[in-house]
C-alpha positions as CSV (number, residue, x, y, z in Angstrom):
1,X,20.7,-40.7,11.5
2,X,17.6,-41.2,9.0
3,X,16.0,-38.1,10.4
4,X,19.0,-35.8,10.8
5,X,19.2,-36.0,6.9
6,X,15.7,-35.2,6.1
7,X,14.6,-32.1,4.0
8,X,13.6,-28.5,5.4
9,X,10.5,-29.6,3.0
10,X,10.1,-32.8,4.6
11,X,10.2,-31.9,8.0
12,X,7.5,-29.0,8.0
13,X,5.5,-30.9,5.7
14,X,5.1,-33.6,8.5
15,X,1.7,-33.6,10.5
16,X,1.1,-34.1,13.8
17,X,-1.7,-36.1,15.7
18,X,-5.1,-34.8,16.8
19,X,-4.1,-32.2,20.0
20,X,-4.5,-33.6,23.3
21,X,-4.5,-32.0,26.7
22,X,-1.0,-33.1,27.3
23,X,0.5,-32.3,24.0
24,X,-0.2,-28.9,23.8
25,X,2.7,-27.3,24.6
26,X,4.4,-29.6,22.3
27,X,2.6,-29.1,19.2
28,X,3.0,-25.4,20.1
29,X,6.7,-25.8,19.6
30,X,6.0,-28.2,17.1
31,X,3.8,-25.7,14.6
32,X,6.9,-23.0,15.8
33,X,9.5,-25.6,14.2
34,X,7.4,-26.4,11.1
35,X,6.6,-22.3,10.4
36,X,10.6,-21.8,10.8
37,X,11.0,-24.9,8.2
38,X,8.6,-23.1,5.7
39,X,10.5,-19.8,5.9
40,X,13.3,-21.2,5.4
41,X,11.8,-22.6,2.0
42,X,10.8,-19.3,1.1
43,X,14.1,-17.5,1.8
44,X,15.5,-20.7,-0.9
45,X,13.5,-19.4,-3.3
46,X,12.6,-20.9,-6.6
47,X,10.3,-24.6,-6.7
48,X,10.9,-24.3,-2.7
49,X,8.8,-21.5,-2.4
50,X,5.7,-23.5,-4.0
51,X,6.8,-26.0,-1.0
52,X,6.9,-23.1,1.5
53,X,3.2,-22.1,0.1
54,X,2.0,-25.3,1.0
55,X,3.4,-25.8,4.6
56,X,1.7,-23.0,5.6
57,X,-1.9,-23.6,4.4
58,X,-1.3,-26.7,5.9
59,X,-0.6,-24.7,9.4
60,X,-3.2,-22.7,9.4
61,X,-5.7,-25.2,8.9
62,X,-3.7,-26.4,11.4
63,X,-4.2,-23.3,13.8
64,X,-7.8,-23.1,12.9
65,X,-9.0,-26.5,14.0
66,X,-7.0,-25.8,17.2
67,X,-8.9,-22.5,17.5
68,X,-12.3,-23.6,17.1
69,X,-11.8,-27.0,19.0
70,X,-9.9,-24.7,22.0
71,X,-13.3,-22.4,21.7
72,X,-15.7,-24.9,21.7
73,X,-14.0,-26.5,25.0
74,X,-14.2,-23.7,26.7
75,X,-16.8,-22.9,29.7
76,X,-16.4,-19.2,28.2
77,X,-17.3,-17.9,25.4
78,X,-14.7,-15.9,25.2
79,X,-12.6,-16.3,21.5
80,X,-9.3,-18.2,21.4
81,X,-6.1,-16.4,23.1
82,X,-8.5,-14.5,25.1
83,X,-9.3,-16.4,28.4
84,X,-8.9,-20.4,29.8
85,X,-5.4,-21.3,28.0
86,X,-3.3,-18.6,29.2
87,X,0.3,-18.1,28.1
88,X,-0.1,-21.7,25.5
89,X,-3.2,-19.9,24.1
90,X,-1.4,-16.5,23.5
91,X,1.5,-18.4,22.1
92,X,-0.9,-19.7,19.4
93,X,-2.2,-16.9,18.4
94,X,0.8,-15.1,17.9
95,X,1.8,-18.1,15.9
96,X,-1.3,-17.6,14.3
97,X,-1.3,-14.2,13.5
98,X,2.5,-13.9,12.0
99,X,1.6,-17.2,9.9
100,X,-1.3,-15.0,8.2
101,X,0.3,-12.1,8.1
102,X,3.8,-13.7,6.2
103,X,1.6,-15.7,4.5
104,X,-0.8,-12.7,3.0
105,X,2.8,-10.6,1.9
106,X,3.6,-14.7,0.0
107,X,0.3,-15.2,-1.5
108,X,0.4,-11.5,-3.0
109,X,3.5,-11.8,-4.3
110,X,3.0,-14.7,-6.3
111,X,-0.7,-13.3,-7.2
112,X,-1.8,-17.1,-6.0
113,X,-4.6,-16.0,-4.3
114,X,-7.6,-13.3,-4.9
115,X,-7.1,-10.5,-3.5
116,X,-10.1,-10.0,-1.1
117,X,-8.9,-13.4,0.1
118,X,-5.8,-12.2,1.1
119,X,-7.8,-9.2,2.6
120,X,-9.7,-11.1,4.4
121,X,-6.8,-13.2,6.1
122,X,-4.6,-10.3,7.0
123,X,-7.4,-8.9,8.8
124,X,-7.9,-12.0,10.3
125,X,-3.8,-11.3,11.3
126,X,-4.7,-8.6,13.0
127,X,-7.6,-9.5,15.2
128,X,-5.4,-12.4,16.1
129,X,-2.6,-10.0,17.2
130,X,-4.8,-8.2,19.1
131,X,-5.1,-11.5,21.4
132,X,-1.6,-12.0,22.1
133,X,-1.1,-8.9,24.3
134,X,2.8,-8.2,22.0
135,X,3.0,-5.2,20.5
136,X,5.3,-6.0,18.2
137,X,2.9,-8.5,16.8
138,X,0.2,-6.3,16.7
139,X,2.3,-3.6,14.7
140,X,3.3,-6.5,12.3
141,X,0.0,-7.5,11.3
142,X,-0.8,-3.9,10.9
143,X,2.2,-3.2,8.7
144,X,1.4,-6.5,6.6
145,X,-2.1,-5.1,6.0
146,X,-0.7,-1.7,4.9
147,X,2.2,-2.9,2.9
148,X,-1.4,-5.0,1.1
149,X,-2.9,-1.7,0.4
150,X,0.2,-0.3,-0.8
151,X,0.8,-2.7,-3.3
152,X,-2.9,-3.1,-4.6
153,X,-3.0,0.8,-5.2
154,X,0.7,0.6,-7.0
155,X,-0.8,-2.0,-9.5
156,X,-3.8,0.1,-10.0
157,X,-1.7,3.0,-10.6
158,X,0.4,1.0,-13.4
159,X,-3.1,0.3,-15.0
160,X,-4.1,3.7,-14.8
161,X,-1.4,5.1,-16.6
162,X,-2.6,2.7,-19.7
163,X,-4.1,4.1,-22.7
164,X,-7.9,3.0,-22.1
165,X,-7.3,4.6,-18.7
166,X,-5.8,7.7,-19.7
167,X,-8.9,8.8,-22.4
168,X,-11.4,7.6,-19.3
169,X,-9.8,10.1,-16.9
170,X,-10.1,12.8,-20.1
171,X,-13.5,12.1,-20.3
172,X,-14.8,12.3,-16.7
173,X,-12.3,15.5,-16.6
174,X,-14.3,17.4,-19.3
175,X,-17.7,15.7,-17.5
176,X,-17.2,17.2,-14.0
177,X,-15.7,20.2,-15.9
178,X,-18.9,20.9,-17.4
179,X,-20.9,19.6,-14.5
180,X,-19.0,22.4,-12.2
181,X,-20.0,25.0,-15.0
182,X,-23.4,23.5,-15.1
183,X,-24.4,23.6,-11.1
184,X,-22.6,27.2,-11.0
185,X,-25.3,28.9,-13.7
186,X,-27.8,26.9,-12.2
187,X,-27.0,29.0,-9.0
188,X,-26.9,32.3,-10.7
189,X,-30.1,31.9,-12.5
190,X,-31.6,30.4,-9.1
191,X,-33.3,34.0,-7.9
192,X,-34.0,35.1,-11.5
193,X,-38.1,35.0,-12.1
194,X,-38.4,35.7,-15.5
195,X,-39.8,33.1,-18.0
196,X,-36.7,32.5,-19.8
197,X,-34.5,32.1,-16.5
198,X,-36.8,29.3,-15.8
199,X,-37.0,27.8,-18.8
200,X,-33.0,27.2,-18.8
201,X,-33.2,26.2,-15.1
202,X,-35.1,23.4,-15.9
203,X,-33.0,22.9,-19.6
204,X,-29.5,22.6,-17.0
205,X,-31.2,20.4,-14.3
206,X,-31.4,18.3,-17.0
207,X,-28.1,18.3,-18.2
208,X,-26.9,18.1,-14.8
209,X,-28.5,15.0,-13.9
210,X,-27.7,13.3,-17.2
211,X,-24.1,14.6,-16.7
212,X,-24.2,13.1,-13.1
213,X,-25.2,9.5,-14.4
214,X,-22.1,9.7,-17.2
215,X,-20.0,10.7,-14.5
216,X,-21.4,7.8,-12.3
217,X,-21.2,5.2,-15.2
218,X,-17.5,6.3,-16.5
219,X,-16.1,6.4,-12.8
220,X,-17.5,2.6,-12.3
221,X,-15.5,1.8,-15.6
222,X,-12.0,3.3,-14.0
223,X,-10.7,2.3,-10.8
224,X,-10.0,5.8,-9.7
225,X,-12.6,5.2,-6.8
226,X,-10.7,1.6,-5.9
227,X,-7.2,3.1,-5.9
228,X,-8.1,6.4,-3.5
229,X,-9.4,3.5,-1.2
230,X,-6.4,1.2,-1.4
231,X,-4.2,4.7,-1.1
232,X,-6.2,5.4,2.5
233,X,-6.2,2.6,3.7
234,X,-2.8,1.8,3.3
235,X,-1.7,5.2,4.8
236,X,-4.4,4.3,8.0
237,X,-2.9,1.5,8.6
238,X,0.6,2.5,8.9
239,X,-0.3,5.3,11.2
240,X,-2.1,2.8,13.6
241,X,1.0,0.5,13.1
242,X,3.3,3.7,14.1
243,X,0.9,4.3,17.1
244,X,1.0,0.8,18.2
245,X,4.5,-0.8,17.5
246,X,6.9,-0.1,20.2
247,X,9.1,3.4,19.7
248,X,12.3,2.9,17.6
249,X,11.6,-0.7,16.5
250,X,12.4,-1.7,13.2
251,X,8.6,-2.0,11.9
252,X,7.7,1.0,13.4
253,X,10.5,2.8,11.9
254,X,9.3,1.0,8.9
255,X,6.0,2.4,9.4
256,X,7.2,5.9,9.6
257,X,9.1,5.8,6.6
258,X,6.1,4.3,4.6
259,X,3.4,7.0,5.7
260,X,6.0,10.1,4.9
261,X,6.6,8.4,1.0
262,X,3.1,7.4,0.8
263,X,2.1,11.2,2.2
264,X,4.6,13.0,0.0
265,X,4.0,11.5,-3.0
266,X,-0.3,12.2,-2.8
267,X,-0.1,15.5,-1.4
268,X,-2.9,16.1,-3.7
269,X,-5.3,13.6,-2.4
270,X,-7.7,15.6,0.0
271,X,-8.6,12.9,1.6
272,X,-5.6,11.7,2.6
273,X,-4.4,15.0,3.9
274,X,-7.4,14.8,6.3
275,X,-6.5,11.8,7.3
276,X,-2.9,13.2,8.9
277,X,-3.9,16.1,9.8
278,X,-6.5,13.6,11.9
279,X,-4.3,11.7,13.3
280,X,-1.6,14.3,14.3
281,X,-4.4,16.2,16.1
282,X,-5.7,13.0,17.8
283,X,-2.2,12.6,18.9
284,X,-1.4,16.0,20.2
């Protein structure tokens, strides 16, 4: 009776012993319960969610203990998931790997986290996923490491549209203006052997270089370079979710969605136009 009326909070903040060759599969559904428990804490929103936070750093320590001990007991040295445990390894992994994944999307949210940690741990998601043989798991590690990209690049655009940002982008605007303008007489004058064409070659390979170290010092000042990265990489990886996820699921119709807004609204961005076009061709 006791434990019937224990917390959501309670019961997935409860540990378990050290694993033991016959208490695998328990703990498996054991971690399964206690990731339910903190998602439930999340969807209650509010203090709970600080609860929810903590539940599943707990799991994943967890998850990584039982990855490196599983590894290190192994006649293989094949990575966890991979080889000796079979379906029970495969089932932690995918526990694994949507516990990183949910977790990342939490973490980001609440800016709790930096964010080349959270980086780091959805990409650890997704070469998780990769172990568990599922699709579906695969394409939602993906999709959590776009929907990351996404997000980063949105903030970035927000602070770009400040008014520090806006006279930065002015100025490198009029400094590759002039560095185009530059490089173009310095072709026309290239043939031209007279003493005076020479003499204001080397007066523009001046100006061009110095104009190529403001341009290099005033784009490390804006984020311009950070954002077109976050903006790639977040259409990249919804592609490869699209590619992997099973047809007319709900991530990958997700997925679709994302990399038609994301492609509509940069139609500018040459690089990200490649990057279709790429992938359309690859696919054909």
């Amino acid at each position: 009776a006791l434990t019937a009326c224990r917390s959501p909070a309670a019961d997935a903040m409860s540990t378990e012993p050290a694993l033991g060759a016959e208490g695998v599969v328990a703990c498996s559904a054991t971690w399964s319960y206690r990731w339910h428990q903190a998602r439930i804490l999340w969807a209650t929103g509010g203090e709970q969610r600080a609860d929810a936070l903590l539940v599943a750093r707990r799991l994943v320590a967890e998850l990584d203990a039982a990855s490196t001990a599983s590894t290190a007991g192994s006649s293989s040295s094949a990575p966890f998931g991979s080889s000796g445990g079979g379906d029970i390894q495969r089932e932690h992994s995918e526990i694994h790997a949507r516990l990183l994944t949910t977790l990342g999307g939490w973490v980001d949210s609440m800016r709790s986290e930096s964010r080349g940690t959270i980086e780091e741990n959805l990409q650890r998601a997704c070469k998780l996923a990769e172990l568990t043989t599922n699709d579906f798991v695969v394409g939602d590690a993906l999709f959590g490491l776009a929907a990351f990209h996404e997000r980063q690049f949105e903030v970035l655009q927000d602070e770009s549209q400040s008014s520090s940002f806006v006279r930065l982008a002015s100025v490198l605007a009029r400094t590759k203006k002039d560095l185009r303008r530059t490089k173009q007489e310095l072709a026309h004058l290239a043939n031209q052997p007279s003493a005076a064409a020479k003499r204001r070659r080397e007066i523009l390979e001046r100006h061009s270089r110095e104009l190529s170290m403001n341009l290099e010092r005033d784009a490390a000042g804006s984020n311009e370079v950070e954002r077109k990265a976050h903006l790639l990489s977040a259409l990249e990886n919804f592609l490869l979710c699209l590619i992997r996820t099973p047809p007319n699921s709900r991530t990958a119709r997700a997925a679709a969605s994302s990399v038609c807004r994301l492609w509509m609204r940069n139609r500018d961005n040459a690089s990200l136009n490649n990057s279709v076009r790429q992938q359309v061709c690859k696919e054909e």
